[in-house]
Rosetta silent file (secondary structure, phi, psi, omega in degrees, C-alpha in Angstrom):
SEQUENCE: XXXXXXXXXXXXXXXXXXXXXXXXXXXXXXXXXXXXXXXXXXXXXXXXXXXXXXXXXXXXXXX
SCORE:     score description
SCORE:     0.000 S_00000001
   1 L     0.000  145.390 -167.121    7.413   20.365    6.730 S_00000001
   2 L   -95.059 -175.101 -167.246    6.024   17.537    8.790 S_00000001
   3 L   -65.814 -174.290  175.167    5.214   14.482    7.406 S_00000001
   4 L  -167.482  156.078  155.200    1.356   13.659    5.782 S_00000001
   5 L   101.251 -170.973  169.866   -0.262   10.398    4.690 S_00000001
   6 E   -67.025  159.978 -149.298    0.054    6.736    5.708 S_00000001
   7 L  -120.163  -56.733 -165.686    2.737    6.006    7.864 S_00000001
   8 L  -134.802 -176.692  158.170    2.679    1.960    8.100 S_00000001
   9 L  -167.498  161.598  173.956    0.106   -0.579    6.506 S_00000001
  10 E  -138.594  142.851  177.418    0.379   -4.380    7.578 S_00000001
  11 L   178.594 -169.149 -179.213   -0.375   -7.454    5.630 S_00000001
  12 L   -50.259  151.606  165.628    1.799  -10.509    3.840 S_00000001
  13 L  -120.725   32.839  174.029    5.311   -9.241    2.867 S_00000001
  14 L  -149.308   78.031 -170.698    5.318  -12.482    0.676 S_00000001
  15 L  -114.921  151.204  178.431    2.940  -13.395   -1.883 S_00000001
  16 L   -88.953  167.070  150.820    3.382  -15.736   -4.753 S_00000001
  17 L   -39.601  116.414 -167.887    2.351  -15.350   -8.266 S_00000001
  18 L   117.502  -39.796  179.319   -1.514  -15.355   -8.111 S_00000001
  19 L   -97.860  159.814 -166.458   -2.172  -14.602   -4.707 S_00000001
  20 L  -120.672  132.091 -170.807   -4.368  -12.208   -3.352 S_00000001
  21 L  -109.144  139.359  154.131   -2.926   -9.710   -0.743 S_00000001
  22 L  -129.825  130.293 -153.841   -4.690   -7.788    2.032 S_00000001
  23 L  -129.681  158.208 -171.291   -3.374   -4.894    3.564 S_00000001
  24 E  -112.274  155.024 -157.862   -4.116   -2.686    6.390 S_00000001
  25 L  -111.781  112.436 -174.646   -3.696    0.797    6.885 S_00000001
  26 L   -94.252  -50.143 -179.783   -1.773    0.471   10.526 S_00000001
  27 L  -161.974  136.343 -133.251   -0.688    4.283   10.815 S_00000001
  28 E  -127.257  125.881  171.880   -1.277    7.605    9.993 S_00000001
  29 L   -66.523  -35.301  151.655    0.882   10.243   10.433 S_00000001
  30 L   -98.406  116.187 -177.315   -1.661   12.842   11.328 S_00000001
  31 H   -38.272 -123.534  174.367   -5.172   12.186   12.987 S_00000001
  32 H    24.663  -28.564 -163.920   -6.712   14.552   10.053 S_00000001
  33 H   -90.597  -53.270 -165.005   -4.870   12.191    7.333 S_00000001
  34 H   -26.138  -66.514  176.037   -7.305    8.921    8.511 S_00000001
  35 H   -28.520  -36.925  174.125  -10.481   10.758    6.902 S_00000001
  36 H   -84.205  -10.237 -169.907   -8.468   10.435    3.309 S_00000001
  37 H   -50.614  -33.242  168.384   -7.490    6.637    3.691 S_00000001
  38 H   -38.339  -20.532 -129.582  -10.791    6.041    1.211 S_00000001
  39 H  -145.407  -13.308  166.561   -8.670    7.810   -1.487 S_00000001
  40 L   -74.782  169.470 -175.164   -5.308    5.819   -1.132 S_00000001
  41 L  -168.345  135.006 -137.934   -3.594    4.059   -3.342 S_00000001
  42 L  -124.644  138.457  106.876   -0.817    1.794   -3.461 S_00000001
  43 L   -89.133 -167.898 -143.467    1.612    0.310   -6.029 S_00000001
  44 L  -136.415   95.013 -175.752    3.020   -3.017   -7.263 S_00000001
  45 E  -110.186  143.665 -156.920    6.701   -3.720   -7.681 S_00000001
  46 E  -106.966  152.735  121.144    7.662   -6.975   -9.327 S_00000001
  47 E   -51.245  100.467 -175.210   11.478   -8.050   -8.559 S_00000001
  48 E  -147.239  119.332  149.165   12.574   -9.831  -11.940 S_00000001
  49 L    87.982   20.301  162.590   16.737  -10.258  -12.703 S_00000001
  50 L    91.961   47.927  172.906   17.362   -7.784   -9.782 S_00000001
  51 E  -151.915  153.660 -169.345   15.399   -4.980  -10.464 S_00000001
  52 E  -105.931  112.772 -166.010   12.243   -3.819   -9.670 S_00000001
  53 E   -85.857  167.963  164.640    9.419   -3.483  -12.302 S_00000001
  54 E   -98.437  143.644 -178.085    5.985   -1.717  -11.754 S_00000001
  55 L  -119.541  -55.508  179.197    3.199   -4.352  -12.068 S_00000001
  56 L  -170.605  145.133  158.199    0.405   -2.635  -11.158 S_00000001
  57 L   -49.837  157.773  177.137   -2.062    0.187   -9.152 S_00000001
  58 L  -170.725  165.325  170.191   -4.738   -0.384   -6.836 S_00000001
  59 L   -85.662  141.470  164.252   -7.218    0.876   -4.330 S_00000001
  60 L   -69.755  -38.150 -164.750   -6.657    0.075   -0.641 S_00000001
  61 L  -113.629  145.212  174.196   -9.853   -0.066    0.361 S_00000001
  62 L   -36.308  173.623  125.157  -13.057   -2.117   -2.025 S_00000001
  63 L    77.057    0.000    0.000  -15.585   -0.476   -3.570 S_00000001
């Protein structure tokens, strides 16, 4: 089965506590997948004693 969805996205790969990240949708595995990028969504893993927590959900794009 081939692949589907976002591929890459680019922004900071370092944010502090606090800061506000913006990320880019770089590449799509299929032309036909672009049209859904409104509808992604990305989560938020915290590092804390050397494990990785979930912090939180988001939208990719505003609005």
């Amino acid at each position: 089965m081939a692949k589907k969805g976002i591929a890459q996205i680019t922004g900071s790969k370092a944010l502090k506590l606090g800061e506000v990240g913006h990320y880019n949708i770089s590449k799509t595995y299929r032309q036909e997948d672009k049209a859904k990028i409104s509808n992604a969504k990305w989560k938020l893993y915290v590092k804390e004693n050397n494990n990785w927590r979930f912090s939180a959900g988001y939208s990719l794009l505003p609005g």
